[in-house]
C-alpha positions as CSV (number, residue, x, y, z in Angstrom):
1,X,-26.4,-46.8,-7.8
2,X,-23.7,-49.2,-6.0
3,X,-22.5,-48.8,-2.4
4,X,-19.5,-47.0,-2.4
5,X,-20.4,-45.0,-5.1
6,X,-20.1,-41.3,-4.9
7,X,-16.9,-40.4,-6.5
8,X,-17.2,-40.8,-9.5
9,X,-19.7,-41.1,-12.2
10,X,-21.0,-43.9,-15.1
11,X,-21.3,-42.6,-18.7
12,X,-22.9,-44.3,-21.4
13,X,-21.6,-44.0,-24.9
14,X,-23.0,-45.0,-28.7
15,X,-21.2,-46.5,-31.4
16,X,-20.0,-44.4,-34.1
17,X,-22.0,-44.5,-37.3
18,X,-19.4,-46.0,-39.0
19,X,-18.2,-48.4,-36.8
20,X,-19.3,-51.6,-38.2
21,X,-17.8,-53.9,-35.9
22,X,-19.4,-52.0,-32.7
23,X,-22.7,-53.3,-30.6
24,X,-24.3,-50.7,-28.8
25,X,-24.7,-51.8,-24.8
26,X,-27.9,-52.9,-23.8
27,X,-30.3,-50.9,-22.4
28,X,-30.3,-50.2,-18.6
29,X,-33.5,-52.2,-16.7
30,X,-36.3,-49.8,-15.8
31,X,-36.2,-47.0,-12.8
32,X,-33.4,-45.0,-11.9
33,X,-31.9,-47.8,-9.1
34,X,-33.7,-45.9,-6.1
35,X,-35.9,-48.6,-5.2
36,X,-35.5,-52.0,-4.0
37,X,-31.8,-52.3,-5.7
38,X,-30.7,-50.6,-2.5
39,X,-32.0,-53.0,0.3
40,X,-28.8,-54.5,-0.2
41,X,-26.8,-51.8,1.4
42,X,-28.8,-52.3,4.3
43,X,-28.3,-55.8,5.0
44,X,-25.1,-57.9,7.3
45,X,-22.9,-59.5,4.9
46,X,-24.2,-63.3,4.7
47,X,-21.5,-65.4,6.5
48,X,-18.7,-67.0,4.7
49,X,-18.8,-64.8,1.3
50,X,-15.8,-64.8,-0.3
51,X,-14.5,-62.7,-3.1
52,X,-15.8,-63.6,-6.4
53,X,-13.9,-65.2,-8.8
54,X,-12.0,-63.3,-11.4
55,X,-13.3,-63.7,-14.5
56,X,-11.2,-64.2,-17.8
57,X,-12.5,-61.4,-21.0
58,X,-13.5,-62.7,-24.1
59,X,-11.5,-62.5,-26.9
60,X,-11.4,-59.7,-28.3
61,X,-12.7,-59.3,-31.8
62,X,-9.9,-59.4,-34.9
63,X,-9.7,-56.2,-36.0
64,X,-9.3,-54.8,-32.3
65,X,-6.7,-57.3,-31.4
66,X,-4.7,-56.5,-34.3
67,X,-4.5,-53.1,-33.5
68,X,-3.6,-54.0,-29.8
69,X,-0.4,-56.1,-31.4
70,X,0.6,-53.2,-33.5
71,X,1.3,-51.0,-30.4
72,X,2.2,-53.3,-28.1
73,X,5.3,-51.1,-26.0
């Protein structure tokens, strides 16, 4: 679990059979995020955090980018 969430939930999904192209997610770690992953919420914010960068997504594979330019509106 992550602070601040409560309102909604994560779900994880497999790749069809026959969907070559598709790579199942990686496991999750061990435990059900109970333990020490929340020791965080409990702590001051360290001085001069700032937001984190945003990153820029891989390219996406062929096949699914050609389908994105197809239906471009």
């Amino acid at each position: 679990p992550w602070f601040q969430h409560r309102a909604h939930m994560h779900v994880r999904l497999r790749c069809p059979a026959d969907s070559l192209e598709c790579e199942d997610q990686p496991l999750p770690p061990p435990g059900d995020g109970c333990g020490a992953e929340l020791q965080s919420w409990f702590e001051p914010p360290k001085p001069g955090t700032t937001k984190p960068e945003k990153k820029t997504p891989p390219p996406l594979p062929p096949s699914c980018q050609a389908l994105l330019d197809e239906h471009v509106i």
